[in-house]
C-alpha positions as CSV (number, residue, x, y, z in Angstrom):
1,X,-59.2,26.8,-74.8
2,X,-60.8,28.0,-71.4
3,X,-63.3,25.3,-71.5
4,X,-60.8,22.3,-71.9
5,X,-59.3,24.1,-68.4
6,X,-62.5,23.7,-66.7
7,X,-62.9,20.3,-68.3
8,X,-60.1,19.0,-66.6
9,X,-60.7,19.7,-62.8
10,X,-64.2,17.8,-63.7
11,X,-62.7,14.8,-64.7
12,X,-60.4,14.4,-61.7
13,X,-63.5,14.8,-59.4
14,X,-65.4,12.1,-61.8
15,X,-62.0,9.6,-61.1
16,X,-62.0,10.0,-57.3
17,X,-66.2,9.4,-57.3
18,X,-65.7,5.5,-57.3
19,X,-63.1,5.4,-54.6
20,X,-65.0,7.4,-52.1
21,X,-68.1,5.2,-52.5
22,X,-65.7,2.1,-52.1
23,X,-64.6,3.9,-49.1
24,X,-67.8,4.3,-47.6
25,X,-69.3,1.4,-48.6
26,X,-66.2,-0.2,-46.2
27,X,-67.4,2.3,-43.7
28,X,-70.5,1.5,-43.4
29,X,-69.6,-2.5,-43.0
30,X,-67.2,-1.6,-40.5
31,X,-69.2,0.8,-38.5
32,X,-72.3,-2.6,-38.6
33,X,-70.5,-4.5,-36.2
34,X,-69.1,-1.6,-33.8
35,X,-70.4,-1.2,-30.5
36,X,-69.0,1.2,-27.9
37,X,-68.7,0.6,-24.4
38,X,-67.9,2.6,-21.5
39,X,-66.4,1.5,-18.1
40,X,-68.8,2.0,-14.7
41,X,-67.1,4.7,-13.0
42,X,-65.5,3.9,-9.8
43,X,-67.5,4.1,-6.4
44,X,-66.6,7.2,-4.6
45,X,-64.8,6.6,-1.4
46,X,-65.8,9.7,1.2
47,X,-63.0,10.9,3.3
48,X,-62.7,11.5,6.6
49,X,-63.7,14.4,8.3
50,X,-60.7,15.9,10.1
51,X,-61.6,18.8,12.7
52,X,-58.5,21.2,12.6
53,X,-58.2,24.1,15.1
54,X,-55.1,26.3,14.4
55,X,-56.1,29.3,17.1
56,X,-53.5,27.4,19.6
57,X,-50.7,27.5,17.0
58,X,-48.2,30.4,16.1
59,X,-49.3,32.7,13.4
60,X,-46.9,31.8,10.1
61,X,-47.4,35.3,8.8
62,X,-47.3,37.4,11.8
63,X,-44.8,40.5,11.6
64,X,-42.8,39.4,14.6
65,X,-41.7,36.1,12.8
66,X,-40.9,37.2,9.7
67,X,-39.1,40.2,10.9
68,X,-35.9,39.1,13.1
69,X,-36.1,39.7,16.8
70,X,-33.8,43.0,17.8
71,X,-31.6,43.1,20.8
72,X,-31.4,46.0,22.7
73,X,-27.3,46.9,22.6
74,X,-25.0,49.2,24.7
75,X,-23.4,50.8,22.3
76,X,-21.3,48.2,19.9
77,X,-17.8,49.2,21.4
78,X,-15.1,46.9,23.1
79,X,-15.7,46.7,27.4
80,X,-12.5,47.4,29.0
């Protein structure tokens, strides 16, 4: 009885055997006439050199920015 299971796995393997060489018999016909091609890639344009000098601008980080500027007061009470 065990031998008729392992009989049957065999014979589906034996069906598909004629399809796959169909299949790469198509495969190799349609791989004959395939050529691939790649695009040149496109020229490089350099960029301008820009000099940039920041020492004459206002640090964006420095304490005294972020931190709000205090005003020395008199005491917060109403002037009579």
């Amino acid at each position: 009885m065990k031998s008729w299971l392992l009989l049957i796995p065999c014979l589906a393997l034996l069906g598909c055997a004629n399809e796959q060489e169909d299949i790469q018999a198509w495969m190799n016909e349609q791989a004959a006439g395939m050529r691939g091609s790649v695009k040149p890639l496109p020229e490089i344009k350099p960029f301008p050199v820009v000099a940039y000098s920041s020492s004459a601008l206002i640090e964006p980080f420095k304490v005294s920015r972020i931190e709000p500027e205090r005003k020395a007061s008199g005491g917060g009470g109403a002037e009579a």
